[in-house]
N, C-alpha and C positions, 0 to 999 in steps of 0.2 A: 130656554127649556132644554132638557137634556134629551140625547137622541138618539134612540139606537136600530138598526137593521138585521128582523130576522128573517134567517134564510132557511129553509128545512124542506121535506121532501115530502109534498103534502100529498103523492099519490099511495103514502101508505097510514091507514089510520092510527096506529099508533103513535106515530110522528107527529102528524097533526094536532090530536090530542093532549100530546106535554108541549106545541108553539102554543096554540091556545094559551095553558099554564103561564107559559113565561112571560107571552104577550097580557094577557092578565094581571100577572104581579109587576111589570114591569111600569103599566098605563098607572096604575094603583102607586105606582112612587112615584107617580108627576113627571114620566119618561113620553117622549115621543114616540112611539113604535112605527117603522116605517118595514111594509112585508110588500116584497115581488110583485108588481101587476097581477102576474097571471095568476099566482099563488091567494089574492084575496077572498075569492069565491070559496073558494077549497076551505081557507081555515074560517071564514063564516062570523068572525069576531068584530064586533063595531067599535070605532074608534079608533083604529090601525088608519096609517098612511100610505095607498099606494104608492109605488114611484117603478121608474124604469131606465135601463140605459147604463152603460158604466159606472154614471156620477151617480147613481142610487144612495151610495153611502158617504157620500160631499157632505162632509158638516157633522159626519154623527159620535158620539163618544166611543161606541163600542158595536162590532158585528157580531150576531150570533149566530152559529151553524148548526143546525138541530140536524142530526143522521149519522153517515157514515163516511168514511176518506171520500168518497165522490160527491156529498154534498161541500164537506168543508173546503174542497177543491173550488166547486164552484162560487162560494160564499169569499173565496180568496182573489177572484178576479173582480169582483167588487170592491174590497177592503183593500187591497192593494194600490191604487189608484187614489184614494181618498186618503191615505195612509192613517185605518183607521184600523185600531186594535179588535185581532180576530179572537172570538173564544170558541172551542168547536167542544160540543155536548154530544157524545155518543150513541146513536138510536140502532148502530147496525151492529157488524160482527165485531171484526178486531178493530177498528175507531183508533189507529196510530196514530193521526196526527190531532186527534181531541185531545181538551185537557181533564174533560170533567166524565162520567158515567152516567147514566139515567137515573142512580141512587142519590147523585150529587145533586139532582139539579135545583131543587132548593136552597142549600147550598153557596150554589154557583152564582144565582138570579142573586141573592143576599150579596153575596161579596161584590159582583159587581154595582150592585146600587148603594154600599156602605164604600167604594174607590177601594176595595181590597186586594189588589191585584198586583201584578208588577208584569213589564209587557217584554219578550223577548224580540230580537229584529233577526227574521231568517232569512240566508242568500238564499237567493234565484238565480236562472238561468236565463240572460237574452239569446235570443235565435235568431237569423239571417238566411232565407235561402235563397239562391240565386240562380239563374237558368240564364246560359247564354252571357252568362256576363248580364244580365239583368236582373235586378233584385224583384221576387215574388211574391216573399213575405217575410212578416215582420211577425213574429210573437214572443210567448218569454212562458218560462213554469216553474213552480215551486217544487217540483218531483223530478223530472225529471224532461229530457227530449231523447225521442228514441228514432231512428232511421232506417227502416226494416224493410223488407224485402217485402213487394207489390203483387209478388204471385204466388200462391202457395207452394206451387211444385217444383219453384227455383230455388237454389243459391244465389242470392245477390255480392257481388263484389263489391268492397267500399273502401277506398285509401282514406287512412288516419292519418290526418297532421297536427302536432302539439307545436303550438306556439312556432309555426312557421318553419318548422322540419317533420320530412313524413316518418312513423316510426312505425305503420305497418299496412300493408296490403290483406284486406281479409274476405275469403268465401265465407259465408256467413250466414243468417236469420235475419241480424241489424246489429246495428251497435244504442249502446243507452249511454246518454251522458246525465250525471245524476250529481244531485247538491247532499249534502250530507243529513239533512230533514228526507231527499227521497231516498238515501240509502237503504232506508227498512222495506220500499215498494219493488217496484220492479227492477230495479240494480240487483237488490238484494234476490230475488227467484232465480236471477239469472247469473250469480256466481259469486256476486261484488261482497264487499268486507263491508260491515256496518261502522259506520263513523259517525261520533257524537256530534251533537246538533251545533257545540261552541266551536265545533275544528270548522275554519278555515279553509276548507280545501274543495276541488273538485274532481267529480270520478268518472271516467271511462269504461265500460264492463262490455266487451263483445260479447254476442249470443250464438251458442250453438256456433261457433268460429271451427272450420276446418283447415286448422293449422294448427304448428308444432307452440308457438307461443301464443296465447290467447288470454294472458292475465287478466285483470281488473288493474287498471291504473289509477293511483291516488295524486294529483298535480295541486299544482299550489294556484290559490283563488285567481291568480292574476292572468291564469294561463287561456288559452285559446283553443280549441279545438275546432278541425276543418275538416265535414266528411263528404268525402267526392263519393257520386254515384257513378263508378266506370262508365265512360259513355261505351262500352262491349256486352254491358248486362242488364238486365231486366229492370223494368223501372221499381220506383222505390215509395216509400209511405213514410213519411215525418209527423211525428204526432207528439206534442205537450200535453203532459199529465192526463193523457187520456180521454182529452175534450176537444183539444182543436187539431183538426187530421187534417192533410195535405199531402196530396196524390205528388210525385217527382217525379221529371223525366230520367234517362240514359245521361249521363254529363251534369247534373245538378250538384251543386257546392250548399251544403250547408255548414253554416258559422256559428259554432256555438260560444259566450262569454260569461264573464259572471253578468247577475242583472243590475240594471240601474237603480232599481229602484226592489227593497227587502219586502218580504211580508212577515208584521207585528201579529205575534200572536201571545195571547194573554196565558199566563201562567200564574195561577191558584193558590197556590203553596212552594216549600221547597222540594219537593220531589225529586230525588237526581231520574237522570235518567238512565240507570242501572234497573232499577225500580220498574218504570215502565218498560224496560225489554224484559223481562221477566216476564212480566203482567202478560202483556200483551203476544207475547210467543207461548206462554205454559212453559218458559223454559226450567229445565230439571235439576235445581241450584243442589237436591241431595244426589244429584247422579243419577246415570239409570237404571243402577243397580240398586238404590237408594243409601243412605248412611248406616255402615258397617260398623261405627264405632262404637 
């Protein structure tokens, strides 16, 4: 039987209302539909498959992400692990990392139950942080990992090392290390260049840095970044993709690399992704004065 996992944000009725939908047409092509423990009650549909745990999506052909960047986030650390092709459907504002709109989703449900699809594989980022020379945690994210200051009314100090030389000591906010899928999030707020989703590469971007050089660095996939929390300054906050936070001491080393493991996510059509920054910024392709000619 064929099998898929949907994931969506059932504390808002809207939401709810189009998983129903999908879970619906989905059960209706002879799909297994397997939805979140907790989430069962909420969407109230019979014949859905609870399940729980990371292996939730162990075995299934395709994950579905009904919301916004922070559901599909979450529906990523499921599919990921299973390495099981993510499709995210738009239910919030700007929806960057979905493929499909709310106008789509007939559509979308159609193409994936006719195999219409074609699946792209996106770098991630492993993480390391270490205290004392002892390792404290272990996690990884498709957006980005950021290393920010614990206190609000401080400057936190943090030495930058690339690939095993320091290239800079910085007072700061924090710094974000970002994959080129999270360049458009919080890289991007904070000064970083937008880099297409096929490049290769990974990005550095200090925040609110009180120094003479404070660029955005573009490094090549292979590279390494290592950010010491001065042990002279304030403690520190490491956070992936905005879901898993972790308090640092004075002296914490975090390790950031490309990941081991990509997240597949499904793509629709040929859309470049010129198209979708357009889309998805309102950017002003006649200028802002608009076309003079």
């Amino acid at each position: 039987m064929r099998s898929a996992l949907l994931v969506t944000h059932t504390g808002r009725q809207d939401s709810t209302q189009h998983a129903r939908t999908v879970a619906a047409d989905l059960i209706a092509a002879g799909f297994e539909v397997r939805v979140v423990a907790e989430e069962v009650a909420d969407l109230g549909l019979p014949g859905v498959t609870p399940v729980s745990g990371l292996a939730a999506a162990d075995g299934t052909e395709i994950v579905f992400a009904l919301g916004g960047d922070g559901t599909f986030l979450r529906a990523a650390e499921l599919a990921r692990p299973a390495k099981a092709p993510l499709l995210g459907i738009n239910l919030g504002k700007v929806g960057f990392l979905a493929e499909a709109e709310i106008d789509d989703l007939d559509t979308a449900v159609r193409g994936v139950v006719a195999r219409d699809y074609t699946v792209d594989e996106r770098l991630t980022l492993d993480v390391i942080a270490d205290v004392d020379g002892e390792r404290t945690v272990e996690s990884w994210a498709l957006n980005e990992v950021s290393v920010e200051k614990g206190q609000r009314s401080h400057m936190i100090e943090l030495l930058v090392d690339v690939d095993g030389r320091p290239i800079s000591r910085y007072g700061c906010d924090g710094v974000v290390c970002a994959t080129p899928t999270g360049s458009t999030a919080y890289a991007f707020s904070a000064g970083g260049p937008v880099v297409w989703p096929e490049v290769e590469a990974l990005l550095l971007v200090p925040v609110s840095a009180h120094a003479l050089f404070s660029r955005p660095l573009v490094t090549a996939p292979t590279s390494t970044f290592v950010i010491t929390v001065d042990p002279y300054t304030t403690s520190a906050t490491m956070c992936c993709d905005g879901r898993r936070v972790v308090d640092l001491p004075p002296g914490a080393k975090v390790t950031v690399r490309r990941g081991s493991l990509p997240v597949r996510i499904v793509r629709l059509g040929s859309r470049p992704f010129s198209d979708r920054l357009v889309a998805k910024f309102e950017l002003p392709v006649e200028g802002w004065r608009g076309n003079r000619r």
